[in-house]
C-alpha positions in Angstrom: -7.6 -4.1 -10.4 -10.3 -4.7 -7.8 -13.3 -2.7 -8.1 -15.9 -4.1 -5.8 -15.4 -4.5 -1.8 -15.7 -8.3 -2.3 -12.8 -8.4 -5.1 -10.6 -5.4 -2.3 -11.3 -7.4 1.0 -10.1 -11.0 -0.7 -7.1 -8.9 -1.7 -6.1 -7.8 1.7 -7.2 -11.2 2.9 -4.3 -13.0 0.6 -1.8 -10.3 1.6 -2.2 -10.5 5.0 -2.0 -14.6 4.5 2.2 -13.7 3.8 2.2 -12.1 7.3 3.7 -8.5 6.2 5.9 -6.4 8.1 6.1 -3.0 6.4 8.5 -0.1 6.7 8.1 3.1 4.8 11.3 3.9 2.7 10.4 7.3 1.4 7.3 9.4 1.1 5.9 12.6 -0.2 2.8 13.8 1.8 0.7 16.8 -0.1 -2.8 17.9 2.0 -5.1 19.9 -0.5 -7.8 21.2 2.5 -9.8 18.3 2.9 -8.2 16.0 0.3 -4.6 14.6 1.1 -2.4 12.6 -1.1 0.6 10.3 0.2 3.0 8.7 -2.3 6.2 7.0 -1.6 7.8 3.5 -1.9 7.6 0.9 1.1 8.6 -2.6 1.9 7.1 -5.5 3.0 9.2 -8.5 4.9 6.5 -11.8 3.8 6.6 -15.7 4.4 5.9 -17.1 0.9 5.5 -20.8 0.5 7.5 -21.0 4.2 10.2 -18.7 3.4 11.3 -15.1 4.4 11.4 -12.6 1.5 11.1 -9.2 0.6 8.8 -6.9 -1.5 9.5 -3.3 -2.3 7.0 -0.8 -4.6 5.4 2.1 -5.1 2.6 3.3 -3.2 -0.3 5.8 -3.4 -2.7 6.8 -0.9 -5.6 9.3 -1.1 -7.1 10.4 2.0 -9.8 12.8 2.8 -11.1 14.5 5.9 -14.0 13.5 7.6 -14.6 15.4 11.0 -11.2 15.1 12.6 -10.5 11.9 10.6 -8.5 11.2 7.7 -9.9 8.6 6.0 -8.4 6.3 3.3 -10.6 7.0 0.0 -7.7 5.4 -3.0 -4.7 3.3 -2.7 -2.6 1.9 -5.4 0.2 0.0 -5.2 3.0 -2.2 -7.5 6.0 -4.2 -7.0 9.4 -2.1 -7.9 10.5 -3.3 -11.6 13.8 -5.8 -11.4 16.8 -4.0 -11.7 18.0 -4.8 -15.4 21.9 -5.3 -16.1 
């Protein structure tokens, strides 16, 4: 959990570190008036420690409209659970 901007902009900071390349895989958009929510799953092509891999999960946004903007108020997001056999 980050809760401060310090804690959510050193977040970002590391992710972008692994150079992502996102692609949406599937996504429900619901817009409530000024209030819209976005949830699907997406994934991420990263360099970790020199090599290629990939990340899939589960994504929330929240958005809300300000003037003819829609602005990003919430996100969550978490890695897809491994497959169990």
């Amino acid at each position: 959990m980050r809760h401060t901007h310090p804690e959510i902009e050193d977040y970002f900071q590391r992710f972008l570190r692994l150079k992502p390349d996102g692609q949406i895989e599937e996504q429900n958009i619901q817009i409530y008036c000024d209030v819209a929510v976005n949830s699907g799953i997406y994934t991420f092509a990263v360099v970790k420690d020199g090599q290629p891999s990939e990340v899939k999960a589960r994504f929330t946004f929240v958005y809300r409209k300000v003037g003819d903007r829609w602005l990003i108020v919430d996100h969550h997001s978490s890695g897809m659970p491994e497959k169990t056999t």
